[in-house]
Steps between C-alpha positions, in 0.01 A plus 500: 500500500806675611608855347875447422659874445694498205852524689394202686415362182854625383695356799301189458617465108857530596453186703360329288734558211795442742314109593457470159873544415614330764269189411664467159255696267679677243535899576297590194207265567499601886486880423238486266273292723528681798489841296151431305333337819614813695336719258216305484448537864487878514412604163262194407487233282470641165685825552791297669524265218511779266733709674749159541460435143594858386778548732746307348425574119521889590837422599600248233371684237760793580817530264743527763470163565637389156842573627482160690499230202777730381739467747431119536560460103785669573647244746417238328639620149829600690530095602458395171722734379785389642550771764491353847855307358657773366399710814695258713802437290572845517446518857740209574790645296446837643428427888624152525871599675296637839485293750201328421470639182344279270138537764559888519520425110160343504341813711636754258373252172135509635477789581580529130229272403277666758508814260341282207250268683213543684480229767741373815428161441585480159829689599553214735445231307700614215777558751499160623517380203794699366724597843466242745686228300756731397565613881477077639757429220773773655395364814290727678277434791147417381344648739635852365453386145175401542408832729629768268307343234174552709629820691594676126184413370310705735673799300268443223192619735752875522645544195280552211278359333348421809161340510468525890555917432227476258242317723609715796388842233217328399341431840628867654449685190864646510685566145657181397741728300678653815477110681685351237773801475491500912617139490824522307705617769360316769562205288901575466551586859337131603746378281787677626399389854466094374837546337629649793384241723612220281858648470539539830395143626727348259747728608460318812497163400606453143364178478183614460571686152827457380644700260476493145812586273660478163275749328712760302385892458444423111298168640287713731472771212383303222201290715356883525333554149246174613367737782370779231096347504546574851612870507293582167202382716591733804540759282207484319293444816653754728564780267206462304267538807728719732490763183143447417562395161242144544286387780590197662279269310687653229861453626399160569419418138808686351729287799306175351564563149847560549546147703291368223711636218795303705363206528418489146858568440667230728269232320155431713313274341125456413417266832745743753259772422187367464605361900631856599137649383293206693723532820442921454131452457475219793675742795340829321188306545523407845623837630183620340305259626650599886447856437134476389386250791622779720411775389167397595615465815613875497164612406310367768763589734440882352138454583576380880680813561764275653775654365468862602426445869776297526721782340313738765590307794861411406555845420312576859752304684774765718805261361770647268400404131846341426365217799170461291741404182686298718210316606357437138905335374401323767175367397634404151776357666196254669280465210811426246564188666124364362442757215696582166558812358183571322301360753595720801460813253143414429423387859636818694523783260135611515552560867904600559533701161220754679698539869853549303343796300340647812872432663655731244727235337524527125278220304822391193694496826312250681466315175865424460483448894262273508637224153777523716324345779316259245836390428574414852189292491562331185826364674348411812389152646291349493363653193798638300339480161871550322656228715278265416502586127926467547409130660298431236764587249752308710361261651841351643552776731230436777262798614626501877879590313382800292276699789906400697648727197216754506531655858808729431306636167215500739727734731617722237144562340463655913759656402392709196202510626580712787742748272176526304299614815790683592582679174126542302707691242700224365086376350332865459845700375453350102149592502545827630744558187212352314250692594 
């Protein structure tokens, strides 16, 4: 019989999780296969079991990951609540005169909602719900209704509560505290750039958003008391973690009871909340069920000792570390056109998280860096989970017509994401304060 080493054994597991995905099987089921027969192979067959069986309750069993069905119940409460169309009212009285304005509207209104919900596609299904008839009724082009919609959603993966920040602590064991104060600003200058673009293509050719007017100053004044769940939440999340005053798990809770206490008060009823709790406990279910599956996978990767030599030989290499970065954008870039979010984290994390420590660039840094890139993915074809979940909302406006609205969102997350690379200070500056 042939002696396998174990980073052949390693190199041979990525492989076969990559087939795997690629075939169809889900990402959970794949990584927890190819994890426990991996350890098997080098540690034996009842030590690998074991060690594939404790793996993922050592890391479930930890308290910091209580913060996720927090921040889900949180988006979910905030629908039922009422929030997503108060959110947008306001928007459209306050933006809707720019050229354009009733889409840069919609950016500004999820990012809004992005600070009391958990999850991109719920942001994007809400939205479609809510903005894209508005925007079709004052004649916009649905191809730019239907993008923003999937383009602001992807704010939700920045702006906290973030699950993708959570997961992306969990698996590098970085402080989800600092991720989730790292992401505000990020958040608001990908807005600013979507609004930007938006303004200035219907600038261009104002029949792609024309503008919306009529609204008075005491109009746009009194649609601003429905937006208070939404800054109570930010402040209660931000300050009470950038001070130190609650742990995130903590924060999370206090930003859920508050939604709670509002949805109690705009009348949800007994069958609106006993759905809010199943769809919370169905998505908190499955993230968990993604994150254990691979975690296994990260264990027998640590045993291969893949993930240090290929840190030693990146770091090796007589390029400038700026073209190594460069290099992994561009690999997410690749993989986020047959990956989401989640999956990409758990699939490349064990081996990139090492190389960009032994680079020297700060790990909340390449957090926000890298949801950003998730973003990207999530709007890219062929996968583009949000576009898909927009379809599916609105099923009228064909696929092929919302990836046509998505490119210039597509070009502005570029964008961003090169001030980011540029500018590191706009992520690590808050924390620093923190700290």
């Amino acid at each position: 019989m042939i002696e396998l080493s174990p980073m052949t054994i390693g190199g041979l597991g990525v492989v076969a999780l990559l087939v795997l995905c690629f075939a169809g099987i889900r990402f959970a089921f794949a990584g927890a296969l190819v994890g426990t027969a991996g350890l098997t192979m080098m540690l034996g067959w009842d030590a690998g079991i074991r060690t594939a069986g404790i793996a993922p309750y050592t890391a479930g069993a930890n308290y910091t990951l209580s913060v996720l069905p927090m921040f889900i119940l949180i988006g979910y409460l905030a629908y039922y609540a009422g929030i997503t169309q108060t959110a947008f009212e306001a928007a459209r009285r306050w933006f809707g005169w720019l050229p354009g304005g009733l889409a840069t509207g919609t950016v500004f209104a999820v990012a809004g909602f992005s600070a009391v919900s958990g999850a991109s596609s719920a942001a994007a299904a809400v939205f479609a719900k809510v903005a894209i008839p508005e925007m079709l009724r004052a004649k916009y082009d649905k191809r730019l209704a239907a993008g923003v919609c999937a383009a602001g959603a992807t704010l939700d993966s920045l702006i906290p509560p973030s699950t993708l920040l959570v997961v992306y602590g969990i698996i590098t064991e970085q402080s989800i505290g600092k991720l989730l104060i790292a992401g505000f600003v990020p958040g608001l200058v990908s807005a600013l750039v979507y609004a930007m673009i938006i303004t200035y293509r219907c600038w261009r050719n104002p029949e792609l958003g024309p503008r919306i007017t009529g609204y008075t100053w005491p109009q746009r004044f009194r649609s601003l008391p429905g937006t208070t769940p939404i800054f109570l939440v930010i402040l209660i999340i931000f300050l009470s973690m950038y001070f130190g005053w609650a742990t995130p798990t903590e924060a999370g809770a206090l930003g859920a009871f508050s939604v709670f206490v509002f949805a109690l008060k705009n009348g949800i009823n007994r069958s609106e909340l006993r759905q809010c709790l199943l769809d919370s406990a169905r998505l908190t279910v499955m993230i968990f069920t993604v994150i254990w599956g691979v975690l296994i996978f990260v264990r027998f990767l640590g045993y291969s000792g893949m993930p240090e030599e290929v840190s030693k030989w990146v770091t090796s290499l007589d390029v400038a570390p700026v073209l190594v970065l460069l290099a992994i954008y561009l690999l997410y870039f690749v993989l986020g056109t047959v990956l989401e979010g989640i999956g990409m984290f758990l699939l490349t994390l064990p081996v990139i998280f090492p190389v960009i420590v032994a680079l020297g660039y700060d790990p909340i840094w390449f957090g926000i860096v890298l949801v950003k890139l998730s973003g990207i993915a999530s709007l890219s074809p062929p996968v583009g989970l949000v576009v898909f979940v927009v379809n599916g909302v609105r099923p009228d406006i064909s696929v092929r017509d919302i990836f046509k609205g998505i490119w210039p969102f597509i070009f502005a997350d570029i964008i961003t994401l090169g001030v980011l690379t540029a500018f590191p200070e706009i992520v690590t500056f808050i924390v620093e304060i923190s700290d």
